[in-house]
C-alpha positions in Angstrom: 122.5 46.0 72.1 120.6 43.0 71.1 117.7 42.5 73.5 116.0 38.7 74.3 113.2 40.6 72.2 114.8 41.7 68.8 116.4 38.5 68.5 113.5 36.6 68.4 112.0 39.3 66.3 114.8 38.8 64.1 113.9 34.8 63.9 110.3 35.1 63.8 108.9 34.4 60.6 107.3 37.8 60.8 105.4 37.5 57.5 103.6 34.1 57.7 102.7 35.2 61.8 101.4 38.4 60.7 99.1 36.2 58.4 97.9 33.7 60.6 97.2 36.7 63.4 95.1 38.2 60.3 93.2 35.4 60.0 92.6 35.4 63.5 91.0 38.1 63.6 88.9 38.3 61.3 87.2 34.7 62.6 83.6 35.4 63.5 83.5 32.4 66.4 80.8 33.3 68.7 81.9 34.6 72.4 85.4 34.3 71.6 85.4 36.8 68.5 83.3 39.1 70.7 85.6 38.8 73.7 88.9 39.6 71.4 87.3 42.6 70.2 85.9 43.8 73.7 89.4 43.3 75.2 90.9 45.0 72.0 88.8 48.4 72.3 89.1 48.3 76.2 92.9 47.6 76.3 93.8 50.4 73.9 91.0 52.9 75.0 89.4 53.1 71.3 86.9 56.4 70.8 83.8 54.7 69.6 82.0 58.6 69.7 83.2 59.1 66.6 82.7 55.8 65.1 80.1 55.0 62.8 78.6 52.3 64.2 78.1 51.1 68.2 81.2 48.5 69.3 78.5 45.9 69.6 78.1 46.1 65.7 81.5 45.1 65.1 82.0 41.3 64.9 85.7 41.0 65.0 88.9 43.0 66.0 89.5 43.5 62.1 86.1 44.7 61.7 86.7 46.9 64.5 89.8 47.7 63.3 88.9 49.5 59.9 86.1 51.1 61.3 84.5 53.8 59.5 83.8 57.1 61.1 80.8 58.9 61.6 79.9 61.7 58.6 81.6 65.0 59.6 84.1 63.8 62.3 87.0 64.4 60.7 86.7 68.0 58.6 88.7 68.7 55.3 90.6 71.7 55.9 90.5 74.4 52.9 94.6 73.9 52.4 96.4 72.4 49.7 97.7 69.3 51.6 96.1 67.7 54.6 96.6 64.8 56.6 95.7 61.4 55.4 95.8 59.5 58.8 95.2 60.4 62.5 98.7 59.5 63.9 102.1 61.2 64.9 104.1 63.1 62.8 107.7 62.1 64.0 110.2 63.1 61.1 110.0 65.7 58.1 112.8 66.8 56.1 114.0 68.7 52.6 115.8 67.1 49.7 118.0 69.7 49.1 120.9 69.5 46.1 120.8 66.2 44.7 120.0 64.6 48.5 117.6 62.3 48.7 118.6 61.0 52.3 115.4 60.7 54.7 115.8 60.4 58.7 114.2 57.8 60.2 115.5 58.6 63.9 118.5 60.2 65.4 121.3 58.9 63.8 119.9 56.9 60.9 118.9 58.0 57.9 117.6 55.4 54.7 117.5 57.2 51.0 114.4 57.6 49.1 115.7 55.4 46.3 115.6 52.5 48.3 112.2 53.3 50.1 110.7 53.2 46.4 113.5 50.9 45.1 113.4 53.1 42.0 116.3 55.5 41.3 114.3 57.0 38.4 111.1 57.8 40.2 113.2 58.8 43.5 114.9 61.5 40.9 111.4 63.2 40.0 111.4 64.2 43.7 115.1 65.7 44.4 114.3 69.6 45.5 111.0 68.2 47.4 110.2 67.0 51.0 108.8 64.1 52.8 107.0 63.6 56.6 106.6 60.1 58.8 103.8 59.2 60.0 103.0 56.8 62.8 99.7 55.5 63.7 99.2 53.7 66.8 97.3 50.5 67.6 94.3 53.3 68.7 94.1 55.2 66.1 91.6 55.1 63.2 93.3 53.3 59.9 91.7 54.4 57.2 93.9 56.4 54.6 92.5 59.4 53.0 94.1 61.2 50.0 96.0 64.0 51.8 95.5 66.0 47.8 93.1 66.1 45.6 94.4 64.7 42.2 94.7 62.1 39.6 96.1 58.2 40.5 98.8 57.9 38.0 100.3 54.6 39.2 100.8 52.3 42.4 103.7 50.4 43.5 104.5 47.0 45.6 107.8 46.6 47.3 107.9 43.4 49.1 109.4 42.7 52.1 109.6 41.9 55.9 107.3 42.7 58.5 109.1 44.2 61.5 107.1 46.2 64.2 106.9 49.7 63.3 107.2 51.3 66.9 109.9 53.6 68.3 112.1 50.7 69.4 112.4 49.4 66.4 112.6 52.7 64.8 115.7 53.5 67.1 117.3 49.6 66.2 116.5 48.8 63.1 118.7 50.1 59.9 116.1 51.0 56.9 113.4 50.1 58.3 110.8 51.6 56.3 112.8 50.0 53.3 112.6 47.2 54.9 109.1 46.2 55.6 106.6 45.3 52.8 105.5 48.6 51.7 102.5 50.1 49.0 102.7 53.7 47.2 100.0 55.7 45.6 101.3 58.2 43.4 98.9 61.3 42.7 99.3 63.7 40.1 97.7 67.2 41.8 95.4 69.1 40.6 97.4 72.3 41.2 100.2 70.9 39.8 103.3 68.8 40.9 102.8 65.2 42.6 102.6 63.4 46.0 103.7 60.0 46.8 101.7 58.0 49.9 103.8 55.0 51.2 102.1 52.9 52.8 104.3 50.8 55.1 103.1 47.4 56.4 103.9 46.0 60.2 104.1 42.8 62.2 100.7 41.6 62.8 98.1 41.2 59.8 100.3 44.0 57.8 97.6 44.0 55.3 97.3 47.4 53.0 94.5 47.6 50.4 93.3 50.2 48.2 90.5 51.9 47.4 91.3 52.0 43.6 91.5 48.4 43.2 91.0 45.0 44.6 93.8 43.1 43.5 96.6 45.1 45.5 96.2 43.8 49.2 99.7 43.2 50.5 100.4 39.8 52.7 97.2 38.3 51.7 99.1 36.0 49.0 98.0 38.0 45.8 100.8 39.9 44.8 104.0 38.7 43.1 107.2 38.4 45.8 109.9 37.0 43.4 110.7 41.0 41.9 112.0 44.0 44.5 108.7 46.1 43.0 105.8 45.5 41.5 104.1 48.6 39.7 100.8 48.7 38.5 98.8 51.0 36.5 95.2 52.3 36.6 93.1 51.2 33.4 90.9 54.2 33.5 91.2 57.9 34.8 91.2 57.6 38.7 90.4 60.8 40.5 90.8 61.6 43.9 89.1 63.9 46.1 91.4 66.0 49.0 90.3 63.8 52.0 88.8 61.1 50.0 89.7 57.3 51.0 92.5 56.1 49.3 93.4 52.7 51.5 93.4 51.0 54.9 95.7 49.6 57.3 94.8 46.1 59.0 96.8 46.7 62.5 98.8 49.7 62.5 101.5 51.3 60.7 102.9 54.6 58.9 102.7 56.2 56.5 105.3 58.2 54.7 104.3 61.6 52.2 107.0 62.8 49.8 105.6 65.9 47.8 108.0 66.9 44.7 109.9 70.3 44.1 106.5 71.9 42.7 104.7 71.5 45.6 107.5 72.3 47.8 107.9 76.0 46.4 104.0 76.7 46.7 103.9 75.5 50.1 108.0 76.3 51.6 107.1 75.2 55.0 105.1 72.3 54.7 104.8 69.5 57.0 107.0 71.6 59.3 104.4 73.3 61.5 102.9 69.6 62.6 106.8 68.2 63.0 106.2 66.1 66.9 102.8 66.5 67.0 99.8 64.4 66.8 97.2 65.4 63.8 94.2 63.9 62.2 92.7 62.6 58.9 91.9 66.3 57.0 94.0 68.6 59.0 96.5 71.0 57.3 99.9 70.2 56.9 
């Protein structure tokens, strides 16, 4: 059923909005930049505790937004693979065979191929596993390396800006192949590799990156005319397990997909967390 809403989600020049709201807020106008971000930590109940610095320090709601904690408040478990985000863990599944389908609800399913919109790269993975990822507007949105590893290469997909939330989940077909979208693919130090997909959403749907200043996604930097963009680290880029990889401006999700290798040393992963919330450093 098409609501009032999705249609004029579906006309909404969901990019170019999420911009403008971007620029928004990240305005420093006296009272009114204040008032935003008061509103903005008071409306969605933010845990400043934990943050590294008092709300008064922030000024702006994307300041506020990409808040850093304070040291210790989010401990690095001793496992292999840990969470990179505090969010929800909705979906995990097994590519089993030559599958490579992933569910993104009940009843729809969107392959891995055209998440990465690379058949080859999708292929390295076939015998391996993937989990979902939602963060809410609440949550904090920095993105840690859920591995510790090596950067081999990153990789832009382009594309819409759709909300991210469980009705559009439920509505949308492909959504996470969809929306404009930004991989990190680590090489681990154990052996085997992990993807991190970072998938953008309506409102700012900026991702940047740690590892390098040029990839910012929706900021007007990166090339839109090709279905993926991939780039490549100049120098040896390692990683520590827990160790910031990227942000989120506004939330999002974030998809892991870990290949065979990992899969056989760790048979259960991302299954004990399956409908539960978990946090930045916490097993998997």
């Amino acid at each position: 059923m098409n609501t009032p809403f999705y249609v004029f989600m579906k006309l909404l020049p969901k990019n170019i909005v999420s911009r403008l709201f971007g620029a928004f807020t990240r305005l420093r106008i006296p009272f009114l930049s204040t008032c935003a971000r008061d509103w903005f930590a008071k409306h969605y109940k933010l845990n400043m505790e934990e943050s590294e610095k008092p709300l008064s320090d922030y000024p702006n709601i994307a300041k506020l937004f990409i808040r850093h904690l304070k040291p210790g408040a989010r401990p690095i478990a001793a496992s292999e693979v840990v969470s990179p985000v505090d969010g929800h863990l909705s979906q995990t599944g097994v590519f089993d065979g030559e599958m490579t389908e992933m569910i993104q609800c009940k009843g729809k399913t969107y392959s891995l191929t055209s998440l990465l919109r690379d058949a080859d790269l999708a292929n390295k993975f076939k015998g391996g596993c993937w989990a979902t990822i939602y963060l809410a507007p609440f949550n904090y949105h920095r993105i840690h390396s859920p591995v510790e590893g090596e950067l081999l290469s990153a990789h832009y997909c382009p594309g819409r800006l759709w909300p991210v939330n469980l009705g559009s989940v439920e509505r949308i077909e492909g959504l996470f192949a969809i929306n404009e979208r930004l991989t990190s693919r680590i090489r681990m130090t154990a052996g085997g590799e992990m993807l991190v997909v970072k998938v953008g959403a309506t409102n700012v749907g900026r991702i940047s990156v740690e590892y390098s200043e040029s990839l910012i996604t929706n900021a007007g930097i990166l090339p839109r005319s090709k279905p993926r963009f991939d780039w490549l680290p100049l120098a040896h880029l390692d990683f520590e397990k827990g160790g910031e990889l990227a942000c989120f401006e506004m939330g999002s999700t974030v998809i892991l997909v870990a290949n065979k290798e990992v899969r056989d040393r760790h048979p259960s992963l991302f299954q004990s967390t399956l409908g539960k919330d978990v946090r930045v450093g916490e097993a998997l």
